[in-house]
C-alpha positions as CSV (number, residue, x, y, z in Angstrom):
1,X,-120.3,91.0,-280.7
2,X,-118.4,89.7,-277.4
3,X,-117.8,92.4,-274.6
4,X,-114.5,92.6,-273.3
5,X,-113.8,91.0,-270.3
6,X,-113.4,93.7,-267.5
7,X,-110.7,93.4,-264.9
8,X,-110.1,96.7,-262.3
9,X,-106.7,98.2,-262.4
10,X,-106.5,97.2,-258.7
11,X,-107.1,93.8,-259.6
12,X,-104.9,93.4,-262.5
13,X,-102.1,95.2,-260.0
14,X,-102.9,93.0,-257.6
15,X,-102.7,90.0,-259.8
16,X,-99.1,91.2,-261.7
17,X,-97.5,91.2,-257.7
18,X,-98.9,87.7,-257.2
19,X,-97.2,86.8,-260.4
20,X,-93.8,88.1,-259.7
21,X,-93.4,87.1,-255.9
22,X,-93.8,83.6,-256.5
23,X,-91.6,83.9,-258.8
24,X,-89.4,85.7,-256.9
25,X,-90.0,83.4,-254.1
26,X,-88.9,79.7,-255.9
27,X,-84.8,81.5,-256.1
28,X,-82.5,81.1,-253.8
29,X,-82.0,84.3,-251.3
30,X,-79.2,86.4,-251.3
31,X,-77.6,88.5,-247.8
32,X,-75.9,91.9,-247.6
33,X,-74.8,93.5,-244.5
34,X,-72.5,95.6,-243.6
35,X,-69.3,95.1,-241.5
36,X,-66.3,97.0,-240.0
37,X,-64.2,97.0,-243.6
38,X,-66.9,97.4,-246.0
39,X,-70.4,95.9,-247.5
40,X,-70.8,91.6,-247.9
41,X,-73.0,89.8,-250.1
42,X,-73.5,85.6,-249.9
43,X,-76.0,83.0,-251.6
44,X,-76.0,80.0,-252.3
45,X,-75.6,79.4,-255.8
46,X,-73.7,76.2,-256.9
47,X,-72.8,77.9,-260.2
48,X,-69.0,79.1,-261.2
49,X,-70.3,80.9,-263.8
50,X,-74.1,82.4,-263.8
51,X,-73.3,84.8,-261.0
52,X,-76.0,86.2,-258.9
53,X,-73.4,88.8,-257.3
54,X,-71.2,90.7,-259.6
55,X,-69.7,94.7,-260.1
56,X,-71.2,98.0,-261.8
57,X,-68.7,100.2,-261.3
58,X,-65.6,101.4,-258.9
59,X,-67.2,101.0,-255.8
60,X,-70.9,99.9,-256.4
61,X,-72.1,96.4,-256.6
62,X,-75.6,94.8,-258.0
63,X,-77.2,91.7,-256.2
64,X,-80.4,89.6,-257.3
65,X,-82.7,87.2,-257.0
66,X,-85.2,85.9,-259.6
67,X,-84.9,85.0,-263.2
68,X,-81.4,85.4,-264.6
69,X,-81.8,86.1,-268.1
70,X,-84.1,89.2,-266.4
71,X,-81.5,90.7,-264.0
72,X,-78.4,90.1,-266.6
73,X,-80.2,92.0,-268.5
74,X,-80.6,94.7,-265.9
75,X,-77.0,94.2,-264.8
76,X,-75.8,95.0,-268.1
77,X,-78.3,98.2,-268.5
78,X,-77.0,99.0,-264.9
79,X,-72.8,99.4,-266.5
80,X,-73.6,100.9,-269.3
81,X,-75.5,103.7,-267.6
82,X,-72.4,104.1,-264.8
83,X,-69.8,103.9,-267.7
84,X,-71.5,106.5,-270.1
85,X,-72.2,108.8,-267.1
86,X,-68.3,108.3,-265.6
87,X,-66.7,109.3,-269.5
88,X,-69.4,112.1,-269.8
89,X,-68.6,113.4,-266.6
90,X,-66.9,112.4,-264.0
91,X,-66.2,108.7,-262.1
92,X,-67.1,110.6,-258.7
93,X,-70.3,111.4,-260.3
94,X,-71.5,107.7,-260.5
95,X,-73.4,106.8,-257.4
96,X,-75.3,104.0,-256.4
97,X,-78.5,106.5,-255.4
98,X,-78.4,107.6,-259.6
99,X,-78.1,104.1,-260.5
100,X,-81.2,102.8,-258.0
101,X,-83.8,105.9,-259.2
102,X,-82.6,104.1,-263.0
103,X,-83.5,100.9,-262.6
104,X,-86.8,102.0,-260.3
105,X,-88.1,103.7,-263.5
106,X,-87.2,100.7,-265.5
107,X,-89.0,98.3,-263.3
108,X,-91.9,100.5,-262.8
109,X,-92.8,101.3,-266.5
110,X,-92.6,97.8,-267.2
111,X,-94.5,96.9,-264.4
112,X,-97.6,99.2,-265.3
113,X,-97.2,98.8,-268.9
114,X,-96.4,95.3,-270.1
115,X,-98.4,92.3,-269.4
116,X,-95.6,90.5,-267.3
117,X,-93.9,91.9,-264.9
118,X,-89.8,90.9,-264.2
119,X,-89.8,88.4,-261.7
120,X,-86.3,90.0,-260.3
121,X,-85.4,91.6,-256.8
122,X,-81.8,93.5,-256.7
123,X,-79.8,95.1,-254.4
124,X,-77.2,98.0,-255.4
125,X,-75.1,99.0,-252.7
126,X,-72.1,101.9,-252.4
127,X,-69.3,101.3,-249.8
128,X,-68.2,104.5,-248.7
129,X,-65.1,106.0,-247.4
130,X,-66.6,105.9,-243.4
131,X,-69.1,103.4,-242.4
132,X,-71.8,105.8,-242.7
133,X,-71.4,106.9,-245.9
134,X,-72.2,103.4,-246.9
135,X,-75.5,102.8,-248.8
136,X,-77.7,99.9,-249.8
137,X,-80.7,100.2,-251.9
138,X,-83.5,97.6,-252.6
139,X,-85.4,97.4,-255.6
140,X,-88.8,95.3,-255.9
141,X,-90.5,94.1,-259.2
142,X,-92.4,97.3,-259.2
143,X,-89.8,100.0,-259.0
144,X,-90.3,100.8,-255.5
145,X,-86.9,101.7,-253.8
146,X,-86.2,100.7,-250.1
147,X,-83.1,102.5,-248.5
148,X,-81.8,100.0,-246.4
149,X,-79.4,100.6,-243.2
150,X,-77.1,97.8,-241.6
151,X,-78.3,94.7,-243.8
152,X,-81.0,93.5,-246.6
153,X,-82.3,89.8,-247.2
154,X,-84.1,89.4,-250.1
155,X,-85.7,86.0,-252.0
156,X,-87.2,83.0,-250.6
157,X,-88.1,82.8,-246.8
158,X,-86.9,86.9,-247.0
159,X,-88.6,87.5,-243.4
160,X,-88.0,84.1,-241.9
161,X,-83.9,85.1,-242.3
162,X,-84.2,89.0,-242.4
163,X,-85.2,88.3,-238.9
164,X,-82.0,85.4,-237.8
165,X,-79.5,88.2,-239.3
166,X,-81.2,91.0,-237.3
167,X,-81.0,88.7,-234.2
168,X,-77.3,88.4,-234.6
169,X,-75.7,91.6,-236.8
170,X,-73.7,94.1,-234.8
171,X,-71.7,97.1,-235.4
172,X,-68.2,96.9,-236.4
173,X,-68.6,93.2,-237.5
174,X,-65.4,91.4,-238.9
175,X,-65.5,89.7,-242.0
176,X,-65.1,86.5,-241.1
177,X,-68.1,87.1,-238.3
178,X,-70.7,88.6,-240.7
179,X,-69.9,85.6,-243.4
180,X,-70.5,83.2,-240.2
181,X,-74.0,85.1,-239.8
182,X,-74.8,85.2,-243.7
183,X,-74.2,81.5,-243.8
184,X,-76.0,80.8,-240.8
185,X,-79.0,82.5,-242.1
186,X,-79.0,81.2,-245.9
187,X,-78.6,77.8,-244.0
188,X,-82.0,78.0,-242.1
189,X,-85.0,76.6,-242.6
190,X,-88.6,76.0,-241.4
191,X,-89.2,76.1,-238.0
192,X,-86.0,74.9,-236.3
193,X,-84.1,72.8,-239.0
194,X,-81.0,74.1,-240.7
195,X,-78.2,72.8,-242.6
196,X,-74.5,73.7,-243.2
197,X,-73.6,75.0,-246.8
198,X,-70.2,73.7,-248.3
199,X,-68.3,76.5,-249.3
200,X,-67.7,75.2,-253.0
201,X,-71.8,75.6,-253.1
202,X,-71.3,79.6,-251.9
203,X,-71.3,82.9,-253.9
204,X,-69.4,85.5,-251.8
205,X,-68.3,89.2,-252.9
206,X,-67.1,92.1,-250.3
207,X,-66.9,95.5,-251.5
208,X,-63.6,96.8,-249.4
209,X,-63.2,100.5,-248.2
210,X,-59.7,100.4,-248.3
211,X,-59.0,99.6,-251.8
212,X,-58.0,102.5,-253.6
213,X,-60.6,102.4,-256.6
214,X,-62.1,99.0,-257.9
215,X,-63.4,98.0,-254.2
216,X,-65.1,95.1,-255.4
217,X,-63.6,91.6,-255.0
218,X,-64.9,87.8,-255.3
219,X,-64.2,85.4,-252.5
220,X,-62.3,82.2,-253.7
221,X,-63.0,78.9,-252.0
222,X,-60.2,78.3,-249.8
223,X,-60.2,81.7,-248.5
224,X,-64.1,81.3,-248.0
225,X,-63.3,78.8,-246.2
226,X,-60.8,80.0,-243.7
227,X,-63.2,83.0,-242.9
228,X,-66.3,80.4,-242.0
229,X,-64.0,78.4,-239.8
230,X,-64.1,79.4,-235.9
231,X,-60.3,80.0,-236.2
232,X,-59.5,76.6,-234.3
233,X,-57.2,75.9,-236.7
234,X,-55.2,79.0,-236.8
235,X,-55.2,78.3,-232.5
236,X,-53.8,74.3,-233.2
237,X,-51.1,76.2,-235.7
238,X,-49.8,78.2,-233.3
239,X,-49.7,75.3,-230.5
240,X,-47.8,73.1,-233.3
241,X,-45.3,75.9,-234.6
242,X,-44.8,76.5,-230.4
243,X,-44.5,72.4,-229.9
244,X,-41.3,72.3,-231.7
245,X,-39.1,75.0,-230.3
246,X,-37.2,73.7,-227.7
247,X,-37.9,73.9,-224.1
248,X,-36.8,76.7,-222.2
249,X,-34.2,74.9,-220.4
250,X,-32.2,73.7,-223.3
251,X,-31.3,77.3,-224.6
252,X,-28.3,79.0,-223.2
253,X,-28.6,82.3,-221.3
254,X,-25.6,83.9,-222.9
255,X,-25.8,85.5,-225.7
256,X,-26.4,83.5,-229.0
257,X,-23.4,82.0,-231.1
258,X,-23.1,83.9,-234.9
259,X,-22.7,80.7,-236.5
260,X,-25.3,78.8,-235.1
261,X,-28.2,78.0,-237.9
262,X,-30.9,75.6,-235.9
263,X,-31.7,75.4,-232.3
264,X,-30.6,72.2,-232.1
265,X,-26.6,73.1,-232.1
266,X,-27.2,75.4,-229.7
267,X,-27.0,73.3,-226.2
268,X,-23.6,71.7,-227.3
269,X,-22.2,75.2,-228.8
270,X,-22.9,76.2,-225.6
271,X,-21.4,73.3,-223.3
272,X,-18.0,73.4,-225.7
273,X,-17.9,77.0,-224.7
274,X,-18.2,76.2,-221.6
275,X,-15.7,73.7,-221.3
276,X,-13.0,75.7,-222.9
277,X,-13.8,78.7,-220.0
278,X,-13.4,76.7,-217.2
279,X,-9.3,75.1,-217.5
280,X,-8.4,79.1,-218.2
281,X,-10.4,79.8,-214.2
282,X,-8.3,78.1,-212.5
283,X,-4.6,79.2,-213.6
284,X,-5.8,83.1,-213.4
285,X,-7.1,82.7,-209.9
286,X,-4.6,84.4,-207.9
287,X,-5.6,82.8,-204.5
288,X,-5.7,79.0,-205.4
289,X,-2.0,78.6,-207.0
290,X,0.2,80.1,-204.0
291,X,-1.6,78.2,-201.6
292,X,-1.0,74.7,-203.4
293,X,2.6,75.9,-203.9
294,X,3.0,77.7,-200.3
295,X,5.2,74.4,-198.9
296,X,7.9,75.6,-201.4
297,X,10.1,78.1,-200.7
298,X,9.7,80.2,-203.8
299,X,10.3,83.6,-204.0
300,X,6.8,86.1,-205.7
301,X,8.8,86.5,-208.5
302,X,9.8,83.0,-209.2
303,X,6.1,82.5,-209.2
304,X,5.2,84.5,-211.9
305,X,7.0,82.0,-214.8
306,X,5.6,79.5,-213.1
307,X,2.1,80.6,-214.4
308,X,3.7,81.9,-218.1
309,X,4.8,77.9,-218.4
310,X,1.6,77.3,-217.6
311,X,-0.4,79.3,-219.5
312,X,2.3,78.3,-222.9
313,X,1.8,74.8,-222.2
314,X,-1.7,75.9,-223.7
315,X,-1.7,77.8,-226.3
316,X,-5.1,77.4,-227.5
317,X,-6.6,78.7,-224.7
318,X,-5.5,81.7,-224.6
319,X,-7.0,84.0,-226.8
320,X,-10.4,82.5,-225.4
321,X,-9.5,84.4,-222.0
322,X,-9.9,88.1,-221.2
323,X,-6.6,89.1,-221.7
324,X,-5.4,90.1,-218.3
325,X,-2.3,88.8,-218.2
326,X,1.0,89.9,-220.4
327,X,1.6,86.1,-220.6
328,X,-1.5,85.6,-222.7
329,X,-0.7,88.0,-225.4
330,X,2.5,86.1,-226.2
């Protein structure tokens, strides 16, 4: 008769954690942090459809790293339990804190109890309605639950960038500077290589705090990819759209015509008003036309058709003066 082969239960704990953080380990890792309008998450996962990043509930998203078919699993496990509990109860009552203490027990009796542990590491995170009611929660392959504060990296090389997003998150981040950060880490390596990750090879979700109710929301390319860019090409927008006004010296002072529809009728809409102003000066200047007229020996009255001839000889004009005159009115 053969004697079983002994192992300790220290050992064969000891040998189940080997197991699952290599396997852990060989996925791709996956940041969260917090910023000034809610929780992020980014990885780097080529795939449009296996999603590493995805919703539970209203405001609570799941995150993980491992072997897919095992976290899918725990995904789905994860919005059952928050939809039973929201119908039974209430939707207020479905919290990321009773969601984590679920899947701890989960990971934990399998863990102890079956001969392979799951190779998974997830995240489940709450935005709040103020920053510090936010809440992240980390889950390892043996049920143990981390509360985490600011920001959580977990996967491969989970130190080597826990410790580049430490050295560069700050409070009250903006989106577009805590995806920069994300990026930056994920695109890291050994020692002091990195590479830049295309957004079409990105996986990025925020949870928002100013949704009303569903805060969670997926990232699409383009708009991934105006939040990774420095903003110079908001900057050169602005220049161009400036660039073809025209220069200050073109546009009139006065007050703008109602007809006019581009700025490039406005200089000679100006000028012909201009022109037609100036011929009406000269008649109603009472100082100028008795002194060219002073060699006669005209009487003031005689004067006064003089300047009615004048002003019907142009009829046009008139209405475009002030009106001081009886004459004009005819």
């Amino acid at each position: 008769m053969n004697m079983p082969f002994y192992v300790s239960p220290e050992q064969l704990m000891k040998d189940r954690a080997d197991f699952a953080r290599k396997g852990i380990a060989r996925g791709r890792s996956v940041v969260v942090l917090a910023y000034d309008g809610g929780i992020a998450f980014a990885t780097e996962n080529p795939s449009r459809a296996l999603h590493k990043i995805s919703e539970i509930y209203d405001r609570i998203a799941f995150a993980a790293v491992g072997k897919y078919n095992e976290f899918e699993n725990l995904r789905v496990a994860g919005v059952r339990y928050a939809d039973m509990r929201g119908y039974s109860y209430d939707r207020s009552d479905v919290t990321a804190r009773g969601l984590a203490n679920a899947y701890a027990q989960t990971l934990g009796t399998v863990f102890i109890t079956e001969s392979k542990p799951l190779e998974v590491e997830i995240v489940v995170a709450e935005v709040g309605t103020e920053p510090a009611d936010d809440q992240i929660y980390r889950l390892t392959y043996d049920g143990t639950v981390a509360d985490e504060h600011s920001f959580v990296v977990m996967g491969g090389q989970a130190e080597q960038l826990g410790r580049r997003v430490k050295d560069g998150w700050r409070e009250n981040m903006s989106l577009g500077e805590a995806l920069r950060l994300a990026v930056a880490a994920l695109g890291s390596g050994e020692g002091s290589s990195s590479r830049t990750i295309d957004a079409a090879q990105l996986e990025v979700a925020v949870l928002e705090r100013d949704r009303p109710r569903r805060a969670f929301r997926r990232l699409t390319r383009q708009v991934l990819a105006d939040l990774l860019a420095e903003g110079g090409e908001a900057v050169s927008g602005a220049t161009a759209r400036a660039d073809d006004l025209p220069p200050a010296d073109d546009v009139p002072a006065g007050p703008a015509t109602p007809g006019m529809g581009t700025a490039d009728t406005a200089p000679s809409d100006a000028v012909d008003a201009v022109d037609t102003t100036e011929p009406d000066a000269e008649p109603e200047s009472p100082d100028e036309s008795p002194t060219d007229e002073s060699p006669t020996d005209e009487s003031p009255t005689e004067e006064s058709p003089t300047d009615e001839s004048a002003t019907e000889e142009k009829p046009d004009e008139g209405p475009d003066t002030s009106g001081t005159t009886p004459g004009t009115d005819r």
